[in-house]
N, C-alpha and C positions, 0 to 999 in steps of 0.2 A: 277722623283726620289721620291720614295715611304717617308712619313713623316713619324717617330716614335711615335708612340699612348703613349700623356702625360698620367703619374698617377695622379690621382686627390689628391690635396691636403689635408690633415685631419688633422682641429685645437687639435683635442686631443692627438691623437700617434705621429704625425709627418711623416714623411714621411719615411718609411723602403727601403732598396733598393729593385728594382726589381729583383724577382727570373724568368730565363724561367722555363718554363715548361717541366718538369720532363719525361722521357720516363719510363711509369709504364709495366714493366713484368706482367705476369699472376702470376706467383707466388710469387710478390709481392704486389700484390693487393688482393689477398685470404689472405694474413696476416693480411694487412690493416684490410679486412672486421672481420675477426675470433679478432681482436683486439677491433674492435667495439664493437660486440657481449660482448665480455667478462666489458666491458665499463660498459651495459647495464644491462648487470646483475648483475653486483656489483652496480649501481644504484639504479637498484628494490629492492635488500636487502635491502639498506638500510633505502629503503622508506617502506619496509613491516615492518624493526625493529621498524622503526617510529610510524606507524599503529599500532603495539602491544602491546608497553611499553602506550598508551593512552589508558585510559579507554573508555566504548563504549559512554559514553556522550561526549565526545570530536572527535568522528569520526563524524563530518559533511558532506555531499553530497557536491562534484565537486561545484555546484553552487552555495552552502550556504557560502563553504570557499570563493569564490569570493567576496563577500560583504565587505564591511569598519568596520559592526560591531566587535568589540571586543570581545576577544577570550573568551571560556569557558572551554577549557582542564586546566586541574589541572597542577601543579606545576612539578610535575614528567615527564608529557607529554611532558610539552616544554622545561626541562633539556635536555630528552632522543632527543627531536627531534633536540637541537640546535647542542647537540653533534655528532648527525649522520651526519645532515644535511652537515656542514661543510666539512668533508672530503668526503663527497661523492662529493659535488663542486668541489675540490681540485681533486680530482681525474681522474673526468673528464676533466677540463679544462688541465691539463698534457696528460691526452692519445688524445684526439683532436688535441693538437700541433702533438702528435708524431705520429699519424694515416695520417697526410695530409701532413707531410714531408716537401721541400721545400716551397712548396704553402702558407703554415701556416704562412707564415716570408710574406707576399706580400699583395698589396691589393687585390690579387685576392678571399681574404677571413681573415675574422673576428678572425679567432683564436688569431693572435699573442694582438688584441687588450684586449683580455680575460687575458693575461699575462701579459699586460702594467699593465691593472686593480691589478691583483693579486700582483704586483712588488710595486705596489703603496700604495695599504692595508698594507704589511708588517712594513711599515713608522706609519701606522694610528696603528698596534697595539702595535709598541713599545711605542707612544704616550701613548694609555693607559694604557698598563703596569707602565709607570712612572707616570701616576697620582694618579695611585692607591697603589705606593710605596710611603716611607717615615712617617715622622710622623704624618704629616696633610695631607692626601689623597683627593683627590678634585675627589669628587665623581660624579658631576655634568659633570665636561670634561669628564671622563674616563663613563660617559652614555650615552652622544652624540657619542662618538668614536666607542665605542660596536653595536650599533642602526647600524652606518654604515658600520661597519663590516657584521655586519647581512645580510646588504641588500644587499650587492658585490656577484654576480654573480662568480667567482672565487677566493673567500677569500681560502689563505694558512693559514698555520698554528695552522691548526685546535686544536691542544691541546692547545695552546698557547692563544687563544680565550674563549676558553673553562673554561682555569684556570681563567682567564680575570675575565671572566663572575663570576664564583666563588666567586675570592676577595670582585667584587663589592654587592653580594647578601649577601657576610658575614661581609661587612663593614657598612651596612645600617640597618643592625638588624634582614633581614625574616630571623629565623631561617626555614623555612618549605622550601624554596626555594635554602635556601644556604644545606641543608639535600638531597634534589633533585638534585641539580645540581652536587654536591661530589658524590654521589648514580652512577652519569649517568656516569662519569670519569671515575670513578672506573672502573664501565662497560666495559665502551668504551676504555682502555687502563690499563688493568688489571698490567700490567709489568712497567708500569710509572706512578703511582700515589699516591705515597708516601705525596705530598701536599694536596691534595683531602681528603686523609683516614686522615690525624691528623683534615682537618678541620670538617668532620663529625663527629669522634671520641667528640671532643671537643663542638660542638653545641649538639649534642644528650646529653651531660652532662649537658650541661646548659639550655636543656629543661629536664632536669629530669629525661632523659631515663636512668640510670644507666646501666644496665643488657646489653644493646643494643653498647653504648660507651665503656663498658670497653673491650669486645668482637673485638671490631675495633681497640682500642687504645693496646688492649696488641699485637695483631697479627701486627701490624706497627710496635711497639716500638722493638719484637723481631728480625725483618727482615730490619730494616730503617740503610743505610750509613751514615746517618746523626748523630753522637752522642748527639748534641743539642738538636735536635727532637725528637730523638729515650728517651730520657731521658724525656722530657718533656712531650712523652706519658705515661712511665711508671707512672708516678708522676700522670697524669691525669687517669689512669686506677687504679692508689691505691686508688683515693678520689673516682672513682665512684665504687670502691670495697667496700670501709668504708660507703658507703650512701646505697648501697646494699638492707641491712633490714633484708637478712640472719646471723645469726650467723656463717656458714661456711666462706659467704663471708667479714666479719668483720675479722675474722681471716688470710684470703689469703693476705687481705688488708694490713697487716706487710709484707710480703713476700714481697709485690709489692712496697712500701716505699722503702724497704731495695736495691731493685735493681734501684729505682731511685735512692738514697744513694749510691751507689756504684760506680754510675758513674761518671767517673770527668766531672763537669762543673757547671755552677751558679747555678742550683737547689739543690746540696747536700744537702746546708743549709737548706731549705727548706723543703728539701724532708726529715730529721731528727729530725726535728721539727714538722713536720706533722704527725708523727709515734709516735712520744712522746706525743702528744694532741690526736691520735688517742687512745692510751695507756691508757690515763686519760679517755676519755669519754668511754669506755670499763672496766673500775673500776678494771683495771689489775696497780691498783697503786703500789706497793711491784716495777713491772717491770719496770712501767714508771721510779720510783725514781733512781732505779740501773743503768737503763738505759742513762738518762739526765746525775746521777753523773759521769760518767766512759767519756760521750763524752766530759762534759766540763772540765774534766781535760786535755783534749788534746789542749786546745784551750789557746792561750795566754792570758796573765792577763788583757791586752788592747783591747781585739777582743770586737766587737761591739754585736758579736753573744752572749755572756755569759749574756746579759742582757735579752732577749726574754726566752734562755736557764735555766736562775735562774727563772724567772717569771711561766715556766711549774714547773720547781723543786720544787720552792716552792706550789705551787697550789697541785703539789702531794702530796709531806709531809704534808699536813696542811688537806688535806682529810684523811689520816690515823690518823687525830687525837683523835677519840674519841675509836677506837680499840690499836692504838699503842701511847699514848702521849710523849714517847720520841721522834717523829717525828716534834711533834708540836715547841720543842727546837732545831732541826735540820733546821725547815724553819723559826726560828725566825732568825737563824744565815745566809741565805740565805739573807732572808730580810734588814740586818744588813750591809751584803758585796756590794750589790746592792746599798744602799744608798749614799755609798762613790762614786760609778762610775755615779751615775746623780744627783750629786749636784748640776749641774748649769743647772738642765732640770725641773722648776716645775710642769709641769703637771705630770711627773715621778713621782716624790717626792710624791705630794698627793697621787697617786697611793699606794707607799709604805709604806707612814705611814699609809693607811689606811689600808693595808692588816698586817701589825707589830699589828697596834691596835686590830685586830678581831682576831692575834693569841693568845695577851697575856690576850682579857679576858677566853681564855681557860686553862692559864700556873696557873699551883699553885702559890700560894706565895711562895717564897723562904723563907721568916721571919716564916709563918704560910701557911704550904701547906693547912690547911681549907678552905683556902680564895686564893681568882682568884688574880691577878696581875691588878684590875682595876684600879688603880690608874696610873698606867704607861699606859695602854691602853685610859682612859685618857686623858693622855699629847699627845699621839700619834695623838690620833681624832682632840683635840684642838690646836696642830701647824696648819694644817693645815688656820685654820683658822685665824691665826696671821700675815695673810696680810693685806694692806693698799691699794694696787690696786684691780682691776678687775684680779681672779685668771686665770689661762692660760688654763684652764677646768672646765668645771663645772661638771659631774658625780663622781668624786670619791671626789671632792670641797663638794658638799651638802652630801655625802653619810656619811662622816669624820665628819657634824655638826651635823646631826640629828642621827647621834650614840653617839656623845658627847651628846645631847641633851636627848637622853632615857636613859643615864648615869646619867645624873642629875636629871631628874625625878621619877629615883629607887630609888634613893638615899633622895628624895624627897627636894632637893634642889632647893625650887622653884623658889627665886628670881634671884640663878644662871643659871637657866632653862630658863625664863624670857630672863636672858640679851644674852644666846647665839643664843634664837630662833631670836629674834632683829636685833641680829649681825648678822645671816644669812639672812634675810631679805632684812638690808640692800643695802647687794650686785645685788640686783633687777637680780637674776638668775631665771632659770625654775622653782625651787621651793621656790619664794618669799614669793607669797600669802600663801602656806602652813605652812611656818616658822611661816607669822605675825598672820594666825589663830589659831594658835598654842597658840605663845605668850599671844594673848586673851582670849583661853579657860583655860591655866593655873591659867592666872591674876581674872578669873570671879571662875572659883570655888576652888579657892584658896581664893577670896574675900582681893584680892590686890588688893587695889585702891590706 
């Protein structure tokens, strides 16, 4: 009695059951082969796209790439090639299963183990998708994970890898690499990469490319399902409108606010305050001003926005001060309403008594419009200074004493010159040593001793 020939046992697949073997038709096996073929050729492409997106100093000889040495293809090269490379893997290892049919599932050939592989990766890159999610992203796991995605012989999910690779190159800082690697998506998956273009869009901004980002960022923001996104490009394509350099494009740069503005979601705010600062550094103040007053009247008398809101408003009004001075008592009373809502916020405070005091040495006297309101401007400068702690800021803390202090010394009040250079001194801030050389050069040619 004939014995049944054992499969051999395999610690890694396990044991699949035996397939017999298959009775192949003639013209089932011209399929097979015309399936191959086409296999092979979408192969080659993609190893030629590979080939062409690398510059010619990164095309090294069959035996040179063998070697251990580290790579010298630019940043481009090994975006384009990781994103090829990928599904060209994935590709074949699918038409292989389905060219050898039954067989493929047995051990009378390796295919099916090419899919254990690939069924197993999919594990390894949800892994790193979730390391490179959240707020502390562990960038170390999710680079051991990628590495061995790389190296899998049938890795799926090739997009999925790809964006991978992205996060990780744009959580670590290259922006030249994380610009390559968005570049090669795009590419490679023109109709799904809507994450790809905002992160390009957005590193080209913050290396400076203006002209290049806004170009990416308005053509997403117009076509993106995303209303989050799609807004968070506009928003990003108005700042790299306004950084520009052209005057045309400083002007579209309102346009492009207005449509972030427009749309519901957490940027509005933002996105209408950054048009109203774009407004001011534009010296279209008259606008800015109209503009701030008409939005904060929409806004409740407890909104937290009315306080960044009053701080552009009044910066407008107090620039039109030496052409329109009734402005200057429009932001005096800005400054005035403001105070009441951060009373219990000191470094606010400083803030605004110091910006109160730099209005009213511009305001006539009301007794004697000859004379400036310096005496109120003044008391402004010098509350600040009527603490007993260490104040909660120091730049607008020193800015409030040593304007008190050029106050006193116009005035030629030396000894009270003296005691407030002292008193700023004391508080051992960034400019201590200035305050107490100060106090010294008064006392010596003054000839106080």
């Amino acid at each position: 009695m004939a014995t049944a020939k054992k499969t051999p046992a395999n610690p890694e697949a396990g044991t699949p059951a035996a397939a017999p073997a298959p009775k192949v038709a003639a013209e089932a096996a011209a399929v097979k082969v015309a399936a191959v073929k086409v296999a092979a050729v979408k192969v080659a492409a993609a190893k030629a796209a590979v080939v062409k997106a690398a510059p010619a100093k990164a095309r090294v000889p069959a035996k040179a790439a063998a070697q251990p040495a580290a790579s010298t293809g630019s940043p481009s090269a090994a975006a384009a090639a990781a994103t090829l490379a990928s599904p060209a893997a994935d590709l074949c290892a699918n038409l292989n299963t389905q060219v050898h049919g039954g067989i493929a599932i047995t051990w009378e050939h390796d295919a099916h183990l090419y899919m254990r592989r690939a069924t197993t990766l999919l594990h390894y890159l949800a892994a790193t998708e979730a390391a490179l999610a959240g707020p502390t992203p562990d960038l170390t796991v999710a680079r051991v994970r990628l590495n061995a995605l790389d190296a899998a012989p049938g890795a799926t999910g090739a997009r999925r890898i790809a964006l991978a690779r992205l996060r990780l190159a744009d959580l670590t800082g290259d922006a030249a690499a994380t610009i390559a690697a968005a570049q090669a998506i795009m590419d490679a998956y023109p109709a799904d990469s809507a994450e790809a273009a905002f992160t390009l869009g957005r590193n080209l901004f913050q290396t400076g490319s203006y002209n290049p980002a806004r170009l990416v960022l308005e053509k997403l923001a117009a076509s993106d399902s995303d209303p989050a996104r799609a807004q968070a490009a506009w928003l990003l394509a108005a700042r790299s409108a306004a950084l520009g350099g052209t005057p045309q494009s400083k002007e579209e740069a309102l346009i492009l606010f207005d449509k972030a503005a427009g749309l519901k979601g957490p940027l509005s705010a933002i996105a209408t305050l950054e048009k109203a600062g774009h407004l001011i550094d534009t010296y279209q103040l008259p606008e800015a001003a109209a503009f701030l007053g008409k939005w904060l009247k929409t806004l409740p008398e407890d909104d937290p926005l009315r306080l960044p809101g009053g701080l552009l408003l009044g910066g407008a009004l107090y620039a039109q001060g030496s052409s329109n001075p009734a402005s200057l008592v429009q932001a005096l009373a800005v400054y005035d309403e403001l105070l009441v809502q951060v009373k219990d916020q000191p470094a606010l405070l400083n803030r605004l008594h110091y910006l109160r005091g730099t209005t009213l040495e511009l305001l006539p006297d009301l007794k004697d419009p000859a004379k400036k309101r310096e005496t109120q401007a003044f008391q402004a400068f010098y509350s600040v200074l009527e603490t007993t702690g260490p104040p909660a800021e120091w730049e607008y803390f020193e800015r409030s004493g040593f304007r008190a202090l050029a106050m006193l010394e116009k005035a030629k009040r030396w000894q009270a010159a003296v005691n407030i250079a002292r008193k700023i001194a004391s508080f051992n801030g960034p400019r201590a040593a200035e305050a107490a050389a100060r106090a010294s050069k008064i006392q010596l040619e003054q000839m106080m001793w």
